[in-house]
NUFITI-48896 format. One record per residue (C-alpha): residue in one letter; x, y, z; residue number from 0. Coordinates in steps of 0.1 Angstrom, whole numbers, m for minus. Layout:
<recs>
{aa: a, east: X, north: Y, up: Z, i: NUM}
...
</recs>
This chain:
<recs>
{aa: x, east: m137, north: 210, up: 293, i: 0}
{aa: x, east: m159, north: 214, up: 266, i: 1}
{aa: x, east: m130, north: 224, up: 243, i: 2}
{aa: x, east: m116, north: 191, up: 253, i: 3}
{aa: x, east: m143, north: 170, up: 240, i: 4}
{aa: x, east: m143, north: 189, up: 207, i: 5}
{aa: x, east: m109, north: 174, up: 198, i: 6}
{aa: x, east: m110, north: 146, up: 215, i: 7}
{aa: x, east: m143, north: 136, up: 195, i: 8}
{aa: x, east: m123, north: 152, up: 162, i: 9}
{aa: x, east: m96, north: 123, up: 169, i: 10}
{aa: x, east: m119, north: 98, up: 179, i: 11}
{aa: x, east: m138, north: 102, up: 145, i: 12}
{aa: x, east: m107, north: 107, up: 126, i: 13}
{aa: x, east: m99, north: 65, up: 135, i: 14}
{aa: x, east: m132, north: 57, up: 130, i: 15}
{aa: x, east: m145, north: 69, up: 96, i: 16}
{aa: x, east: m156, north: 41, up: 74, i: 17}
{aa: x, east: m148, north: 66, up: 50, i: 18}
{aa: x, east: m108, north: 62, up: 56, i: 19}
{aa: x, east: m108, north: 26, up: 64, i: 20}
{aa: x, east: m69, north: 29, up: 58, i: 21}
{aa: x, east: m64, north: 31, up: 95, i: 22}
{aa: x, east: m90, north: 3, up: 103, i: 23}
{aa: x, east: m72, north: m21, up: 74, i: 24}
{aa: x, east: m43, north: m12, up: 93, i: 25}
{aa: x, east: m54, north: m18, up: 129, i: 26}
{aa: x, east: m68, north: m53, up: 119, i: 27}
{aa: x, east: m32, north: m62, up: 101, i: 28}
{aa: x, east: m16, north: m55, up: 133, i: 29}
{aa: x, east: m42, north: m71, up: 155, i: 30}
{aa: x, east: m47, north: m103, up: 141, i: 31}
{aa: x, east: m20, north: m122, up: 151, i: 32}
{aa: x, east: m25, north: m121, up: 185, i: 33}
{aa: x, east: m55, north: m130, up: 208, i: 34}
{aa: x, east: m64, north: m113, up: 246, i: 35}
{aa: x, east: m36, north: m124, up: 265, i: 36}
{aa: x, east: m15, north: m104, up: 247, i: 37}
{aa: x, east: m28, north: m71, up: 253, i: 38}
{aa: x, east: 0, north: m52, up: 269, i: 39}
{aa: x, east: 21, north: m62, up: 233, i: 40}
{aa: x, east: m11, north: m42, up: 211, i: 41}
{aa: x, east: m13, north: m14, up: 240, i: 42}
{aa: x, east: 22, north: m4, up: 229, i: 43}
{aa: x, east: 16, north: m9, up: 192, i: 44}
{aa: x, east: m13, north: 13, up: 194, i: 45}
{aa: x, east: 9, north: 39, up: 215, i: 46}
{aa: x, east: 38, north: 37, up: 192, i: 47}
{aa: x, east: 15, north: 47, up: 167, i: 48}
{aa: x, east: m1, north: 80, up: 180, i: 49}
{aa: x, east: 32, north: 88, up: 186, i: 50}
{aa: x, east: 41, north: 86, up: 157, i: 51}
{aa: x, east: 15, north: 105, up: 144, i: 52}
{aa: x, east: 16, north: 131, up: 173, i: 53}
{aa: x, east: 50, north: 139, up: 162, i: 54}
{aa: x, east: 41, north: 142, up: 126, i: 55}
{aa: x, east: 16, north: 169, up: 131, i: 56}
{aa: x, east: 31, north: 185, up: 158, i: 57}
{aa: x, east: 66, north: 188, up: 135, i: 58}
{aa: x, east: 42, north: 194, up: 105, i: 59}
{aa: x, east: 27, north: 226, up: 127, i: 60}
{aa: x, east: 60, north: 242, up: 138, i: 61}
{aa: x, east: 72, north: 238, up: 98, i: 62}
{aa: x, east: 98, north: 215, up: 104, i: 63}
{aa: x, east: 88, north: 186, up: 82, i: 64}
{aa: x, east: 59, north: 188, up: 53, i: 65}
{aa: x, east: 55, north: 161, up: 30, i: 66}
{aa: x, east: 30, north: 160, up: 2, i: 67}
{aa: x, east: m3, north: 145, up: 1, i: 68}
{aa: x, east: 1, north: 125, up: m27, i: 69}
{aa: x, east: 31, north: 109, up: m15, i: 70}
{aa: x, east: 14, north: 99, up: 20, i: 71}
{aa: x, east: m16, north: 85, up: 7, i: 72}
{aa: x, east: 8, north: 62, up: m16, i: 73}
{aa: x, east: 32, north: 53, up: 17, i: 74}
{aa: x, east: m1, north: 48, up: 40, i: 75}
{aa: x, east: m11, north: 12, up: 18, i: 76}
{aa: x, east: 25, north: 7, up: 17, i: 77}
{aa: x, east: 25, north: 1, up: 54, i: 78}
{aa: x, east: m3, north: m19, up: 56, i: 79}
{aa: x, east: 8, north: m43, up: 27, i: 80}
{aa: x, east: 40, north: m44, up: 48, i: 81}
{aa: x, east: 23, north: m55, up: 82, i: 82}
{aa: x, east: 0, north: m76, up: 63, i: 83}
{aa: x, east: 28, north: m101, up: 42, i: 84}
{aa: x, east: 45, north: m101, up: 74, i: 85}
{aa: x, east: 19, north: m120, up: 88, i: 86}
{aa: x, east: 16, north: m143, up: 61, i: 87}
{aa: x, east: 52, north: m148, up: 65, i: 88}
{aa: x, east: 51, north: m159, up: 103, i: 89}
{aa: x, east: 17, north: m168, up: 107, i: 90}
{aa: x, east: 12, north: m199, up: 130, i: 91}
{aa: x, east: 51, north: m188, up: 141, i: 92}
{aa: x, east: 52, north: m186, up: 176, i: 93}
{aa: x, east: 86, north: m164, up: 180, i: 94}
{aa: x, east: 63, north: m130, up: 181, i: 95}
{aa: x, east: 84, north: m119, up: 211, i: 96}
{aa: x, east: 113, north: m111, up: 182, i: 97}
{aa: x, east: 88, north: m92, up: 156, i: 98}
{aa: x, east: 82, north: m69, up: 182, i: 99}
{aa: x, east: 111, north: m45, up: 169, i: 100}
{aa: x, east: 97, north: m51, up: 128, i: 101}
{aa: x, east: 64, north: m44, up: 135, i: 102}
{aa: x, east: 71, north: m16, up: 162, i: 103}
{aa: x, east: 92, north: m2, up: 135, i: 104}
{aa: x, east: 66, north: m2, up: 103, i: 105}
{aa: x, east: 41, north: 10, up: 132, i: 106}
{aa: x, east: 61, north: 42, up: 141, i: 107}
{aa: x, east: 67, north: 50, up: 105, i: 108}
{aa: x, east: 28, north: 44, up: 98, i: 109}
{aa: x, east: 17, north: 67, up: 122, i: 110}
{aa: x, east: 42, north: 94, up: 111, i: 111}
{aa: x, east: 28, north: 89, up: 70, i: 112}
{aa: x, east: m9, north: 91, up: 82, i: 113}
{aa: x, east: 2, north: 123, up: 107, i: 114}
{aa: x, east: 22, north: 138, up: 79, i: 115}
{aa: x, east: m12, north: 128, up: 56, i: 116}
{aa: x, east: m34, north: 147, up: 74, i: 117}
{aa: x, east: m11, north: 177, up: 90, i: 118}
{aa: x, east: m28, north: 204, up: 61, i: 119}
{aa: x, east: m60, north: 194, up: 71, i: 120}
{aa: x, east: m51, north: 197, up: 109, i: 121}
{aa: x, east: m36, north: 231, up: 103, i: 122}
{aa: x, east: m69, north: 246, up: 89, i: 123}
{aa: x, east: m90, north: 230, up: 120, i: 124}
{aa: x, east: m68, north: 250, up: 142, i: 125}
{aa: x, east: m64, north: 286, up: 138, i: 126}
{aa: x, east: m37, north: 305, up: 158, i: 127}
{aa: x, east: 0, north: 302, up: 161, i: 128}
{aa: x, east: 18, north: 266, up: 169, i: 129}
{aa: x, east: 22, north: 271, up: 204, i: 130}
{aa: x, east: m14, north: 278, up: 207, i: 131}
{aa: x, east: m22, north: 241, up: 189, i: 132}
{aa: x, east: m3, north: 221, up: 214, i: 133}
{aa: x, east: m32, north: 213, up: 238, i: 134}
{aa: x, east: m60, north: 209, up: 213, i: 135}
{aa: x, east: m30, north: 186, up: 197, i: 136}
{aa: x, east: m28, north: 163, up: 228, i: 137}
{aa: x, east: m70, north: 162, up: 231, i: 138}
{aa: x, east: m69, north: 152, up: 195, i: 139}
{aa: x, east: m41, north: 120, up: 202, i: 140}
{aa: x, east: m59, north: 116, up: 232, i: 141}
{aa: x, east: m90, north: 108, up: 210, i: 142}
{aa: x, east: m70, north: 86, up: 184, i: 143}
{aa: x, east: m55, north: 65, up: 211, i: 144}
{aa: x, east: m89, north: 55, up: 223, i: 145}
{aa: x, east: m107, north: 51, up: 190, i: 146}
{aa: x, east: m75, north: 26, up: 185, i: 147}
{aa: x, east: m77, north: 6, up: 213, i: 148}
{aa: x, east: m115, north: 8, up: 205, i: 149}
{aa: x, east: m109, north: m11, up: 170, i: 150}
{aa: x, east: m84, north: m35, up: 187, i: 151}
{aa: x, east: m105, north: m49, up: 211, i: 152}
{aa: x, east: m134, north: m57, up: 182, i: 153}
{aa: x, east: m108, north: m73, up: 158, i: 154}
{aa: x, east: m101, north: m92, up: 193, i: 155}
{aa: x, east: m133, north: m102, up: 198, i: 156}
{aa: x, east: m143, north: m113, up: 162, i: 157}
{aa: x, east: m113, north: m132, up: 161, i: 158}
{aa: x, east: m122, north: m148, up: 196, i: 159}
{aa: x, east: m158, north: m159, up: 183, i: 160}
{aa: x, east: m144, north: m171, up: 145, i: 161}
{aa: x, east: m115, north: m192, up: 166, i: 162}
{aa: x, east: m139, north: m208, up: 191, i: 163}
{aa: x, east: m168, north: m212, up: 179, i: 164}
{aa: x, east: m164, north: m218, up: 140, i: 165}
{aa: x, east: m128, north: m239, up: 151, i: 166}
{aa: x, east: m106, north: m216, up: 129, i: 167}
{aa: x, east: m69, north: m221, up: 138, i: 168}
{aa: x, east: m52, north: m188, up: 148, i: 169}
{aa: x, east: m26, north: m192, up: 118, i: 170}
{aa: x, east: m58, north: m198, up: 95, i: 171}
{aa: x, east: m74, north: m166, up: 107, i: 172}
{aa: x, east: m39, north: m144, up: 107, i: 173}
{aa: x, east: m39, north: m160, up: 68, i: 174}
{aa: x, east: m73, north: m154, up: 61, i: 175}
{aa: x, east: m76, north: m120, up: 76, i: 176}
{aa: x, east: m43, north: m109, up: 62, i: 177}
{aa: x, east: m45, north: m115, up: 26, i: 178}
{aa: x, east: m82, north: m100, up: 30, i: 179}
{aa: x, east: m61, north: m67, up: 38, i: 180}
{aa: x, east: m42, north: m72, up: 11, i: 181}
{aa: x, east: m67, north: m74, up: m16, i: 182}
{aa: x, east: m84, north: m38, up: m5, i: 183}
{aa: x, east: m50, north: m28, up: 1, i: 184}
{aa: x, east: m36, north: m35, up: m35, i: 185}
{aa: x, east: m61, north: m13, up: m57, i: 186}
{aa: x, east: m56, north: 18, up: m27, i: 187}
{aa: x, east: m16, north: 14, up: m44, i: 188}
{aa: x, east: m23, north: 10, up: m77, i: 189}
{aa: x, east: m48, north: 37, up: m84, i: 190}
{aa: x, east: m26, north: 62, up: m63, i: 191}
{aa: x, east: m24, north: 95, up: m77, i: 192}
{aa: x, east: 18, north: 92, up: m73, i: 193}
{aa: x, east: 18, north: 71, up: m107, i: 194}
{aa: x, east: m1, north: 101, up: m125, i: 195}
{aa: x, east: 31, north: 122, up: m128, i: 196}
</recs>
């Protein structure tokens, strides 16, 4: 059990490192646009995302896939610029039931970057052969799923207080919110090492 909480807390602070606030920029893009009642929507936004990124490392440990680093820190802002200009594109829309599929989509393929991002560092956490990594694996997504759902319901909550008490509009805050992630997003892409060839 103890074992458990080792990667578990590993994942948990792996979301939750002001440190790489790519994944928190990211979690607010995708967040934003919605409010409380639409919870079961960001559940399985969140989830399509650590599956994504489960898959990553776990195809990253048996060898099949390896991508490198350079190139996944450049797609990671990639993702979240995507996400974020989709919102300013449909904020204040009210047909989110259809950008399901888009934003699904960019979601998967964010959390397979950020696995394939950080698959050498998971491989030198974990010593022993691939089969042997497949339960500390699962503690670790375990841990990610939470510290996701975690951010969520903050960026919920702020935008709950900023849209009831201060009397923002919902397609003001999306706005707002959304070309805030895209000015820290912007100089993350522009002084990536992928230009330095």
């Amino acid at each position: 059990m103890t074992e458990f909480w080792i990667y578990f807390e590993k994942g948990l602070r792996h979301i939750l490192n002001l440190f790489a606030y790519d994944h928190i920029l990211f979690l607010i893009a995708l967040t934003v646009p919605y409010a409380f009642k639409d919870w079961k929507r960001l559940l399985l936004l969140v989830t399509i995302f650590t599956v994504g990124h489960s898959l990553a490392l776990l195809l990253s440990v048996f060898g099949v896939i390896i991508i490198r680093g350079n190139l996944a820190d450049f797609l990671i802002p990639i993702t979240i610029l995507i996400v974020a200009f989709f919102n300013l594109f449909t904020a204040g829309k009210s047909a989110k039931q259809e950008s399901i599929s888009v934003i699904g989509f960019v979601t998967l393929f964010f959390g397979i970057i950020h696995g394939l991002g950080f698959a050498s560092y998971f491989k030198t956490i974990l010593a022993g052969s691939p089969q042997s990594k497949l339960l500390p694996l699962s503690e670790f997504s375990l841990g990610i799923e939470a510290s996701q759902i975690i951010v969520v319901f903050i960026v919920l909550i702020l935008s709950y207080i900023v849209q009831t008490f201060f009397r923002f509009s919902k397609r003001d805050w999306t706005l707002v919110m959304s070309s805030f992630v895209i000015g820290v997003v912007l100089p993350m892409i522009i002084s990536s090492e992928i230009w330095n060839r």
